[in-house]
N, C-alpha and C positions, 0 to 999 in steps of 0.2 A: 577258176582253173579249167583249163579247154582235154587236160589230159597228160598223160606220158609221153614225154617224149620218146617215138622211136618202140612204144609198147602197146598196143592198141589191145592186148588181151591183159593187163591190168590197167588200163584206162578203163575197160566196160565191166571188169570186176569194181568199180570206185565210183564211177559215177553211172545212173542211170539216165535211163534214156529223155527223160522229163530234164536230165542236167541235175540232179541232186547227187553232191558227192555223201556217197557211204564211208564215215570217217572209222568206223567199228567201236565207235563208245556206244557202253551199255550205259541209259542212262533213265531217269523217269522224271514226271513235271510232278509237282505239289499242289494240292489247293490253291496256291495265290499264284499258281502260273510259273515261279522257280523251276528252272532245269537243273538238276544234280546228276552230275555223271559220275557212277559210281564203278565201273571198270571197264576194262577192253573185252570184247567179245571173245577175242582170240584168248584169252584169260579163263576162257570156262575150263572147270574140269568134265570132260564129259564120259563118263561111266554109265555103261547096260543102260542105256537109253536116258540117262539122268544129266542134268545141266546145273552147275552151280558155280558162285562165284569163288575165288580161293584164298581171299580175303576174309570172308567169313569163318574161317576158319581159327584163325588168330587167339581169336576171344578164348575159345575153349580151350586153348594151351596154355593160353596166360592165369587162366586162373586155379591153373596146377603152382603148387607151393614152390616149385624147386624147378620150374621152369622158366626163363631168364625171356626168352625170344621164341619166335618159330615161325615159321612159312610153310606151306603147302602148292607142291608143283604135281603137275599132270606126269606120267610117266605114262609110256607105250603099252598096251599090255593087250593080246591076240586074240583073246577073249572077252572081255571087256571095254576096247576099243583105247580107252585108258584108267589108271588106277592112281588116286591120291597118295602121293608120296609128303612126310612132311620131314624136312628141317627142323632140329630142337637145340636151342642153345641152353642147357641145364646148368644150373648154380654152382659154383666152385663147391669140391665139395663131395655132391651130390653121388648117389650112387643106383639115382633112375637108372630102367632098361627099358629098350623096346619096347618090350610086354608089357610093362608098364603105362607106359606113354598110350600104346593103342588102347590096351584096357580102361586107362583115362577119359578118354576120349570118346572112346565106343560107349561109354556110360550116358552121354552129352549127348549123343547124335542117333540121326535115323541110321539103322541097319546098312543101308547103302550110300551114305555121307563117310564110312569109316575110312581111316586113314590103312593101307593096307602095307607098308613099308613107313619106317622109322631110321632117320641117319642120324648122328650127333654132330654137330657143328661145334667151332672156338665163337662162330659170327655168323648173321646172315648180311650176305652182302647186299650193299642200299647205294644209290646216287648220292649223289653232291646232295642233291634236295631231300632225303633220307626217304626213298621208294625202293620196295624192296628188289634187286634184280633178281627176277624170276629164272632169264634168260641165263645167267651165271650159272643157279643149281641146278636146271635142266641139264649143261654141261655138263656139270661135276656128278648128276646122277647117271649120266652116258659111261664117265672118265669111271665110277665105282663098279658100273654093270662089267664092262672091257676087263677090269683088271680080276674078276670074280673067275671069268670063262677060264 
């Protein structure tokens, strides 16, 4: 790839000067030389100086009894630069809360991995290829914050 067409300031954001294009996968080699890529940079949530992937977070909602699904998106936030918001899709039924959910959670994790906002969802939305879209509930956390004002 020689560049963008027509864009020469994300052509030299993408590839450097040696010609190595910076694709933004976060990724690591193994012992026998395997590359696994394990998310997109732009995917970090990054909080009071903290970096983590938002994937990892999965785990610790799933193994709440009456929790169905969930995802964890970055939200803007003026002091913290941003704060972990998560998606919770709970079991028919069920009569979780917020409080709940973070209490769950906060239980699992470092102090500053806590999830600081909780939404209910019917679904989290996923690709054809079932990835979760991130980009949707960033939306839809924008479309909640607007209709709050």
């Amino acid at each position: 790839m020689k560049g963008y067409l027509g864009n020469v300031e994300a052509t030299s954001a993408t590839i450097d000067s040696d010609g190595w294009l910076k694709t933004g996968d976060l990724c690591y080699i193994d012992g026998d030389g395997f590359i696994f890529i394990v998310d997109r940079i732009k995917e970090l949530i990054k909080h009071n100086g903290y970096r983590w992937l938002q994937q990892n977070w999965k785990q610790y909602f799933l193994s709440h009894p009456t929790i169905m699904d969930a995802a964890v998106i970055p939200v803007e936030d003026d002091e913290a630069g941003q704060i972990p918001m998560a998606y919770v899709v709970k079991a028919v039924g069920s009569e979780l809360t917020e409080d709940q959910v973070i209490q769950f959670e906060a239980s699992q994790v470092a102090p500053y991995k806590k999830v600081r906002r909780v939404s209910f969802t019917s679904a989290i939305p996923r690709s054809a290829a079932g990835k979760i879209l991130r980009k949707d509930l960033v939306s839809q956390s924008k479309q909640q914050l607007i209709s709050k004002l």
